[in-house]
PDB file as gemmi writes it, atoms N, CA and C in Angstrom:
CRYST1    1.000    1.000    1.000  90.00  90.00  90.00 P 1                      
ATOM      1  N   UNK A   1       8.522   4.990 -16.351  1.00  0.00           N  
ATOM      2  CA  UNK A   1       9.424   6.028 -16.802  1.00  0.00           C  
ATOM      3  C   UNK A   1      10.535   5.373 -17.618  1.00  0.00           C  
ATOM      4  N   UNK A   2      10.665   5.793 -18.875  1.00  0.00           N  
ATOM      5  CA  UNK A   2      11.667   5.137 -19.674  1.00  0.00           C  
ATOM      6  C   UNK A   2      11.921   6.540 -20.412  1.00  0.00           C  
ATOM      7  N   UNK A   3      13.372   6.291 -21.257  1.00  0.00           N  
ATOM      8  CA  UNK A   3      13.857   7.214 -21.665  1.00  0.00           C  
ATOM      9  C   UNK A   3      13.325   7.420 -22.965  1.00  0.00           C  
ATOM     10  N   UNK A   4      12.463   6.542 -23.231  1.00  0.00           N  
ATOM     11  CA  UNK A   4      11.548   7.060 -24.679  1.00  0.00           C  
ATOM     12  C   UNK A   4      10.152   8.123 -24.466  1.00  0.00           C  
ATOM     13  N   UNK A   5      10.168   8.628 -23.168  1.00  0.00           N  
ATOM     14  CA  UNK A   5       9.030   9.053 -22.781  1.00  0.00           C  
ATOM     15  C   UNK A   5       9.038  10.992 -23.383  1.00  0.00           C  
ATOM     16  N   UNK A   6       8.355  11.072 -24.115  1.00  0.00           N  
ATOM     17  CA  UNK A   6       8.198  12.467 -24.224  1.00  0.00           C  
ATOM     18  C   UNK A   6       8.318  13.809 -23.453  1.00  0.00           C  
ATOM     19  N   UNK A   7       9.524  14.493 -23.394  1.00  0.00           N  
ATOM     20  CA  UNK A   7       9.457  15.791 -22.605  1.00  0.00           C  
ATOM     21  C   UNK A   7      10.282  15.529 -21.327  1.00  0.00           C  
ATOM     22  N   UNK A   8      10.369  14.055 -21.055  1.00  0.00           N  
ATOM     23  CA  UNK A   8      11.817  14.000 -20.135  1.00  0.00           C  
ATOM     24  C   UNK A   8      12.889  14.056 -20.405  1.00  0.00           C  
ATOM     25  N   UNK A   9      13.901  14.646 -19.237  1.00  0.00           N  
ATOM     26  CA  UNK A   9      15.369  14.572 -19.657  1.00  0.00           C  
ATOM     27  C   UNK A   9      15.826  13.461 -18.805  1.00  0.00           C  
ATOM     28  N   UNK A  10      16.976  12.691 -19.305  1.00  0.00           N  
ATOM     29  CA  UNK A  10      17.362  11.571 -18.167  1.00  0.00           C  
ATOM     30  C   UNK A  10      18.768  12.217 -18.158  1.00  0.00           C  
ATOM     31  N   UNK A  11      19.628  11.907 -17.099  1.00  0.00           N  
ATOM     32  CA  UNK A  11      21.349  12.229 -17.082  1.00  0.00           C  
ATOM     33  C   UNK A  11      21.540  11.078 -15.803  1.00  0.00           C  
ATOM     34  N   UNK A  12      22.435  10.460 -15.740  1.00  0.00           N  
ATOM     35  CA  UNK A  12      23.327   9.813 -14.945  1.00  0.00           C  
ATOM     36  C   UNK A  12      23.172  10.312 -14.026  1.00  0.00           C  
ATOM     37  N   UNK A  13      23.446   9.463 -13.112  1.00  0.00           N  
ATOM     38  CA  UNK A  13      22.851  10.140 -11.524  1.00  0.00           C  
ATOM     39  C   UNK A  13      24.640  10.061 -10.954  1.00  0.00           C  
ATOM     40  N   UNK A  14      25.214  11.251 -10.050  1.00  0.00           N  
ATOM     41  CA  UNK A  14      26.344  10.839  -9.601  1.00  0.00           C  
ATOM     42  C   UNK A  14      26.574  10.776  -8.452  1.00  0.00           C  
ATOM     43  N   UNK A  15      27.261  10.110  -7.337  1.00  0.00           N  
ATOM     44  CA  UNK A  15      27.685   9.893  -6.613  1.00  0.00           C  
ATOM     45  C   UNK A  15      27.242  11.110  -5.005  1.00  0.00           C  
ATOM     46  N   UNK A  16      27.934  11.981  -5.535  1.00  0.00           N  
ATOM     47  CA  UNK A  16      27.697  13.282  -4.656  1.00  0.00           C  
ATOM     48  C   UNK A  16      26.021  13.873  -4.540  1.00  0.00           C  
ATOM     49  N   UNK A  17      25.349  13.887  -5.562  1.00  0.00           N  
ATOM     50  CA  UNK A  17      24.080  13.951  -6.103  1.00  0.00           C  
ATOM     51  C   UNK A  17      23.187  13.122  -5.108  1.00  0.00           C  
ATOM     52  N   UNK A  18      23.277  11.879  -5.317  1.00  0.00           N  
ATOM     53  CA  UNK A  18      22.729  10.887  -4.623  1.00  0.00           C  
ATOM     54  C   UNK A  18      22.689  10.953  -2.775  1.00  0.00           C  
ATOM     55  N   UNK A  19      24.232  11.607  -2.314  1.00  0.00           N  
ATOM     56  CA  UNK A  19      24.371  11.713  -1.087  1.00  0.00           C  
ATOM     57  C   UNK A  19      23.779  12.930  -0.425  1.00  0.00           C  
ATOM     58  N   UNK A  20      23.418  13.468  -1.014  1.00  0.00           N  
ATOM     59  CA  UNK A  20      22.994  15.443  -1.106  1.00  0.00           C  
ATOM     60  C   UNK A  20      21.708  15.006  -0.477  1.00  0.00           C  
ATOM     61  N   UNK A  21      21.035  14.386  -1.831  1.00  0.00           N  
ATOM     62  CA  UNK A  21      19.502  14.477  -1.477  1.00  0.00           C  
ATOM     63  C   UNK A  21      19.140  13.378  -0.580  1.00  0.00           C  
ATOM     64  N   UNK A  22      19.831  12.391  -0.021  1.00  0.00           N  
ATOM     65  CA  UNK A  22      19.452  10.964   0.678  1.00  0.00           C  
ATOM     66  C   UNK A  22      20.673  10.559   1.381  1.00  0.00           C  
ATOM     67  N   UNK A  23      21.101  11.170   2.272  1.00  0.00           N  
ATOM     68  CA  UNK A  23      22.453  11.084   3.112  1.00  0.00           C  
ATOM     69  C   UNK A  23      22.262   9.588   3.932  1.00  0.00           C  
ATOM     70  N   UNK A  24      21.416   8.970   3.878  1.00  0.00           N  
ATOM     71  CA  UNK A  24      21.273   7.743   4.430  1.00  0.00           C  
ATOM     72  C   UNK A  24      21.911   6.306   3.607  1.00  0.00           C  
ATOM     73  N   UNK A  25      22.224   7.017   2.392  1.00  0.00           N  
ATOM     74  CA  UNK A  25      22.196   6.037   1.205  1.00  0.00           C  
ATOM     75  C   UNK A  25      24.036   6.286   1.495  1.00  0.00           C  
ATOM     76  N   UNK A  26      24.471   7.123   2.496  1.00  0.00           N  
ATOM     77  CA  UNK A  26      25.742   6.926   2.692  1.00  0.00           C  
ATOM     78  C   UNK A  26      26.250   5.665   3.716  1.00  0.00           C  
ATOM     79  N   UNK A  27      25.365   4.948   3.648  1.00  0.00           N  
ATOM     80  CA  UNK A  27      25.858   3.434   4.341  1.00  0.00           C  
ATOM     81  C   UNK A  27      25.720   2.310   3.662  1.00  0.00           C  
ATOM     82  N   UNK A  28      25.663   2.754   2.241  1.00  0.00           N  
ATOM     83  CA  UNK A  28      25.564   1.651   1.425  1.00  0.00           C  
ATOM     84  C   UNK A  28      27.103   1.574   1.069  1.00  0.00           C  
ATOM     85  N   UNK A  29      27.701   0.201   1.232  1.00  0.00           N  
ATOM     86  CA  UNK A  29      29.217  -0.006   0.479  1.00  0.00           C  
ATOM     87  C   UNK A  29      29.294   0.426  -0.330  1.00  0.00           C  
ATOM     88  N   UNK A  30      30.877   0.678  -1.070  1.00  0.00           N  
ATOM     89  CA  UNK A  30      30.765   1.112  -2.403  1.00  0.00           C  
ATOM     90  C   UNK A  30      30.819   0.288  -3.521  1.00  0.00           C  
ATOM     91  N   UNK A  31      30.321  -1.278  -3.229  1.00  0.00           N  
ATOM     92  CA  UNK A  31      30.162  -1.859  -4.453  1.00  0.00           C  
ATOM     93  C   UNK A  31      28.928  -2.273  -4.775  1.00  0.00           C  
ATOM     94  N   UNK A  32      28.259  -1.783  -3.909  1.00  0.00           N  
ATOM     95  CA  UNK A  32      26.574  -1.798  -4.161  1.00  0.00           C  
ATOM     96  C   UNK A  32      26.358  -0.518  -4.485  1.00  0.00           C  
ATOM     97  N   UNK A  33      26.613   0.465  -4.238  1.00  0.00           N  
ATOM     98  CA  UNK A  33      26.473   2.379  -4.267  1.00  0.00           C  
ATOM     99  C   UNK A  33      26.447   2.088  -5.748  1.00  0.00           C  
ATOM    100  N   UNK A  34      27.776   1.521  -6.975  1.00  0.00           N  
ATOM    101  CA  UNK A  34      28.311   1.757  -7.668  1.00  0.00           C  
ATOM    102  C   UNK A  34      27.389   1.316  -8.525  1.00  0.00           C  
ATOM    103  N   UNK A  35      27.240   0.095  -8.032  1.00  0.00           N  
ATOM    104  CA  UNK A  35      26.120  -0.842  -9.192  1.00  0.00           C  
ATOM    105  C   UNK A  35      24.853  -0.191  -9.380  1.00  0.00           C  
ATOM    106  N   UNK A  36      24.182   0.656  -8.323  1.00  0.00           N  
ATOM    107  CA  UNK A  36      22.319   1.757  -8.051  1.00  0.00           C  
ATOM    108  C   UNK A  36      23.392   2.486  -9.130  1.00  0.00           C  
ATOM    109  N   UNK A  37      24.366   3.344  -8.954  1.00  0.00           N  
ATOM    110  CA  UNK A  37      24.725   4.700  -9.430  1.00  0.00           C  
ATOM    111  C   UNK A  37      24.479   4.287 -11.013  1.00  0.00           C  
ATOM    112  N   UNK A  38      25.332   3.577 -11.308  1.00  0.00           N  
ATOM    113  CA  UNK A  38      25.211   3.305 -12.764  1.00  0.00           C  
ATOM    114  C   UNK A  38      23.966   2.999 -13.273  1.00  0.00           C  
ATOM    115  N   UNK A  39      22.969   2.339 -12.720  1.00  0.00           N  
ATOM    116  CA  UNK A  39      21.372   2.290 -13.444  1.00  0.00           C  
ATOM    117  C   UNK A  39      21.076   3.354 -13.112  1.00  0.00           C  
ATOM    118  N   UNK A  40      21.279   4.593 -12.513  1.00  0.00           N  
ATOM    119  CA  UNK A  40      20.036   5.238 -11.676  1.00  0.00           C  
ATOM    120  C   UNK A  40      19.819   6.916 -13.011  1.00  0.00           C  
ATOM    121  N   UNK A  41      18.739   6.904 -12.832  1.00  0.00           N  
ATOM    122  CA  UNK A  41      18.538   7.978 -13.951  1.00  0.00           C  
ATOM    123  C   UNK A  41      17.812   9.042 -13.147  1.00  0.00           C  
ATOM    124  N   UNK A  42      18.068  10.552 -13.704  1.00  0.00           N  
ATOM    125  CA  UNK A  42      17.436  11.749 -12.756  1.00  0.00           C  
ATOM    126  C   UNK A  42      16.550  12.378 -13.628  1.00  0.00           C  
ATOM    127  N   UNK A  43      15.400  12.683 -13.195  1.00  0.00           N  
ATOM    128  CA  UNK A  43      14.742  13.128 -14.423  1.00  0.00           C  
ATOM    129  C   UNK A  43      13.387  14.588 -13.494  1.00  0.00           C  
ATOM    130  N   UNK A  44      13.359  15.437 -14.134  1.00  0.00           N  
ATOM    131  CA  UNK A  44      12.097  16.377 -13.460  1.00  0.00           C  
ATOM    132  C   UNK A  44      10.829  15.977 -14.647  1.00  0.00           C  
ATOM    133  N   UNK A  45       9.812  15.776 -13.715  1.00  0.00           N  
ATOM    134  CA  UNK A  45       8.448  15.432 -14.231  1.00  0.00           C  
ATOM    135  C   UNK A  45       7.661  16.932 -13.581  1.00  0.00           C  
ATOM    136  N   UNK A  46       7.067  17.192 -14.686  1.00  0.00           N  
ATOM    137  CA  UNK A  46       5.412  18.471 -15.038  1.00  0.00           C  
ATOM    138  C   UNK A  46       4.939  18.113 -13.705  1.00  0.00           C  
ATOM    139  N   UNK A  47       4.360  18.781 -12.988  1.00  0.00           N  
ATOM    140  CA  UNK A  47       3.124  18.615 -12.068  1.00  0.00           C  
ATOM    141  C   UNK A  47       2.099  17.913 -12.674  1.00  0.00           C  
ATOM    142  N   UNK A  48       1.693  16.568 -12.273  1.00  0.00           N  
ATOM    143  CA  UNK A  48       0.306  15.973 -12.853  1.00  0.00           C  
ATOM    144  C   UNK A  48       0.476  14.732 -13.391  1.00  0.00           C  
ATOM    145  N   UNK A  49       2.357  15.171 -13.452  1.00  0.00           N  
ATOM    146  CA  UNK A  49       2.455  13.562 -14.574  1.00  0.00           C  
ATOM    147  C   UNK A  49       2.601  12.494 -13.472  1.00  0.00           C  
ATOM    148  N   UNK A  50       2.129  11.327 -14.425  1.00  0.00           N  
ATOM    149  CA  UNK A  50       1.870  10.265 -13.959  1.00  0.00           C  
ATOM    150  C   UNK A  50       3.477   9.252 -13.882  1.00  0.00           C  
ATOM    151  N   UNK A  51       3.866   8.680 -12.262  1.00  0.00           N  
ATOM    152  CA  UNK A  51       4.866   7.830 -12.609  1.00  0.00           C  
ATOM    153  C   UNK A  51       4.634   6.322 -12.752  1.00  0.00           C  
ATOM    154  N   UNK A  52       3.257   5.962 -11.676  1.00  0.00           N  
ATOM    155  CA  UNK A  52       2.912   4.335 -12.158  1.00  0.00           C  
ATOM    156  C   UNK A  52       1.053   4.394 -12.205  1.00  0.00           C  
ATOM    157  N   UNK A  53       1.456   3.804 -12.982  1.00  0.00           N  
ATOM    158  CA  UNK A  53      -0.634   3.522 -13.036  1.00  0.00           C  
ATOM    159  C   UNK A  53      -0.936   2.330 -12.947  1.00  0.00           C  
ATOM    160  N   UNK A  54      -2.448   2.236 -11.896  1.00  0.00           N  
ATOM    161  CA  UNK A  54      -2.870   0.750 -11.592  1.00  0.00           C  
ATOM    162  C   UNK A  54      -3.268   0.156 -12.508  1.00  0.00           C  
ATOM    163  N   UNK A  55      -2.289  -0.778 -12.081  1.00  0.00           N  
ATOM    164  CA  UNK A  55      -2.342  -2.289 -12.884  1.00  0.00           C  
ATOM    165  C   UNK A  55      -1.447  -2.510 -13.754  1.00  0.00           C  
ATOM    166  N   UNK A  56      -0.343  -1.302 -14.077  1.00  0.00           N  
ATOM    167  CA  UNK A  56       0.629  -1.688 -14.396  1.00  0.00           C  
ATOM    168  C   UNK A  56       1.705  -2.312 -14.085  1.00  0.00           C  
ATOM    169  N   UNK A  57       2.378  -3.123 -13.849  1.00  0.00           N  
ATOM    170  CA  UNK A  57       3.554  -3.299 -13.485  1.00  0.00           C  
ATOM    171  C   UNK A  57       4.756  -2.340 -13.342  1.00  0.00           C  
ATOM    172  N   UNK A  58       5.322  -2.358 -11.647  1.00  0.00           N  
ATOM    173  CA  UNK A  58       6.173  -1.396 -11.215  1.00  0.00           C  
ATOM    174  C   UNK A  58       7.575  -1.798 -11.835  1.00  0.00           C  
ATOM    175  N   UNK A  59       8.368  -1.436 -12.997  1.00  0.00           N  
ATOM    176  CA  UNK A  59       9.472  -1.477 -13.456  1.00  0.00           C  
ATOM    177  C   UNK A  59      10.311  -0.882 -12.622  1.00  0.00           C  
ATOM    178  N   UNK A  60      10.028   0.387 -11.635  1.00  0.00           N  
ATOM    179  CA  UNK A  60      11.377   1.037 -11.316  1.00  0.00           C  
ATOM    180  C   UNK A  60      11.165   1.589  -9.764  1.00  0.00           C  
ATOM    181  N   UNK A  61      11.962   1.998  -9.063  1.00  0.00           N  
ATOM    182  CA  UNK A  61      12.139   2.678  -7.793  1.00  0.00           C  
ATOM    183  C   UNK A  61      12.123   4.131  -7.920  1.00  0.00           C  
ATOM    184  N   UNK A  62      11.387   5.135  -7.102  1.00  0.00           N  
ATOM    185  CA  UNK A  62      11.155   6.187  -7.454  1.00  0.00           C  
ATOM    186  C   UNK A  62      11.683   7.100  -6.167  1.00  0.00           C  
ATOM    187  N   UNK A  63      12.874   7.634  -6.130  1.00  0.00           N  
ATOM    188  CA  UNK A  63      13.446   8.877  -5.132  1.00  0.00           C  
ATOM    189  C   UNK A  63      13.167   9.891  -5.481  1.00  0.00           C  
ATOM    190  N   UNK A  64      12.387  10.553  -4.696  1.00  0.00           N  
ATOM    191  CA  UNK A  64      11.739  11.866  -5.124  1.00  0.00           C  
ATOM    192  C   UNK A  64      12.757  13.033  -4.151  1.00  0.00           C  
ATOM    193  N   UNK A  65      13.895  13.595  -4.689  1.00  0.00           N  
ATOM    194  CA  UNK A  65      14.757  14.475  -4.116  1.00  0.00           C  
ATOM    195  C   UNK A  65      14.021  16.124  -3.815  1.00  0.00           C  
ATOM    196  N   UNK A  66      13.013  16.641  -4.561  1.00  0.00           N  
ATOM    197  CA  UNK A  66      12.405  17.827  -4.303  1.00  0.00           C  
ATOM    198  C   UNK A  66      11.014  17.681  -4.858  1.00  0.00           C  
ATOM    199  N   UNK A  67      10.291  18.082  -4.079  1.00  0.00           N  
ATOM    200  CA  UNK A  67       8.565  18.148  -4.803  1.00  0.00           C  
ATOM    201  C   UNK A  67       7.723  17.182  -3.942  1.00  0.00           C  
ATOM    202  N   UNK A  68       6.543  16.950  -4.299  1.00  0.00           N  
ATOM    203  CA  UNK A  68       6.047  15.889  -3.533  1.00  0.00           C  
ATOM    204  C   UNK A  68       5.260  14.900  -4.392  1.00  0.00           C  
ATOM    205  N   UNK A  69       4.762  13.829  -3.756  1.00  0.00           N  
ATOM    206  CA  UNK A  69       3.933  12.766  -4.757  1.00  0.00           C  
ATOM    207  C   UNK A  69       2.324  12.593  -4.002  1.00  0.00           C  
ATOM    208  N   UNK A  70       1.496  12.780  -4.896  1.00  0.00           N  
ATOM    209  CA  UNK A  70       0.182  12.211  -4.235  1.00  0.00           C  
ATOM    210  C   UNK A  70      -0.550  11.025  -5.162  1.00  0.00           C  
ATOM    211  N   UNK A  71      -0.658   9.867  -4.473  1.00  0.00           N  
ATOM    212  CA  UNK A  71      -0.635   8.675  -4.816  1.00  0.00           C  
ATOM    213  C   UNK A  71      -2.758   8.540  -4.976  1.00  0.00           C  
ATOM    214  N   UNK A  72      -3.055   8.273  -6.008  1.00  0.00           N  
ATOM    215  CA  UNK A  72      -4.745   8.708  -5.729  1.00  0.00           C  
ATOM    216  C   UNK A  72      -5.062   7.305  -6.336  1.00  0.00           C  
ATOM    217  N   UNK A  73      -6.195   7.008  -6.495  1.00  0.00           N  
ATOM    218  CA  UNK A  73      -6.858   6.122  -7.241  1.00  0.00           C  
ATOM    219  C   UNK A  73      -8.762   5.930  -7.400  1.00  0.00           C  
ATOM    220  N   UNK A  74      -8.766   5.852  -8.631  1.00  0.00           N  
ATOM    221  CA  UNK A  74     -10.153   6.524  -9.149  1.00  0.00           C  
ATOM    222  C   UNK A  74     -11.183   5.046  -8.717  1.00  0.00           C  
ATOM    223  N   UNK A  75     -12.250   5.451  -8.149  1.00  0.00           N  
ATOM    224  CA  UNK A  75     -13.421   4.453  -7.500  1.00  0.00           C  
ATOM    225  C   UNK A  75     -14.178   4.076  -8.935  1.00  0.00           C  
ATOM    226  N   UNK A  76     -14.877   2.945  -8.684  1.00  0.00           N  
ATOM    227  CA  UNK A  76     -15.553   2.431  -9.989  1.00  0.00           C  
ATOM    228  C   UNK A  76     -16.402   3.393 -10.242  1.00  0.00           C  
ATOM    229  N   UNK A  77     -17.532   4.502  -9.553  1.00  0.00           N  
ATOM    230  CA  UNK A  77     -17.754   5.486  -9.805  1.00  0.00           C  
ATOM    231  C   UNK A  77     -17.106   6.903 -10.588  1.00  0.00           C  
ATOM    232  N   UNK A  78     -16.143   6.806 -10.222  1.00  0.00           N  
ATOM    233  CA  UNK A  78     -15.480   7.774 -11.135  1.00  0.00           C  
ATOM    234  C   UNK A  78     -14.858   8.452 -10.034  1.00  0.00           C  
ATOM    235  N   UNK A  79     -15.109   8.659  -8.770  1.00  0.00           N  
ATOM    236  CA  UNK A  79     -14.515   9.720  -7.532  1.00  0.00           C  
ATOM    237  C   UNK A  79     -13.059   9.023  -7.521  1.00  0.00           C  
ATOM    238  N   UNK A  80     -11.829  10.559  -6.809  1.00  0.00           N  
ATOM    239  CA  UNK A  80     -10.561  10.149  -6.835  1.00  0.00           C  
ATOM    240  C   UNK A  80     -10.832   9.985  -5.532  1.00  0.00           C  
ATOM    241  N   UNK A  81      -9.785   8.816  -5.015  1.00  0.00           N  
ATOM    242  CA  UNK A  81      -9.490   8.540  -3.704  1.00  0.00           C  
ATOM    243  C   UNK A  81      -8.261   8.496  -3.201  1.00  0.00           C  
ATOM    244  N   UNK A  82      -7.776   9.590  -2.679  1.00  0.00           N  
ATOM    245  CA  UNK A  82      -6.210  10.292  -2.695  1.00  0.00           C  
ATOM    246  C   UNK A  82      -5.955   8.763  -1.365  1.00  0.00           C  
ATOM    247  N   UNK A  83      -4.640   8.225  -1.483  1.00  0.00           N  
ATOM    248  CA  UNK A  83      -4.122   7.533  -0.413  1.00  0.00           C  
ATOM    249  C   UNK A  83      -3.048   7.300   0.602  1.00  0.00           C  
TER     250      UNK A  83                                                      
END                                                                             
């Protein structure tokens, strides 16, 4: 997921935002909080879209605040194998 990607929106992730959806992330100090806050980007993805594909290399951490993820992977046959 990068911000050159077609049809996403990215915005700054803020503070309150972050604590809403992941109230656990309220025991992080605030000079580590500050440093995630400032990289952290929010973005809604289509149903279907893809966030990492095998064999790519994982660039990023993925908090999924609403919706769900199903993680699959296709057999040398061609069958999906949900995991």
């Amino acid at each position: 997921m990068t911000p050159g990607n077609a049809g996403l929106r990215y915005s700054p992730v803020s503070r309150p935002e972050w604590l809403t959806a992941f109230p656990e992330l309220g025991a992080i100090d605030d000079r580590q909080w500050e440093a995630i806050a400032r990289s952290a980007l929010v973005t809604n993805l289509r149903e279907g879209s893809a966030v990492y594909r095998e064999g790519e290399p994982c660039k990023y951490s993925v908090l999924v605040a609403q919706g769900s993820v199903r993680v699959q992977r296709s057999s040398t046959n061609g069958h999906v194998i949900a995991l």
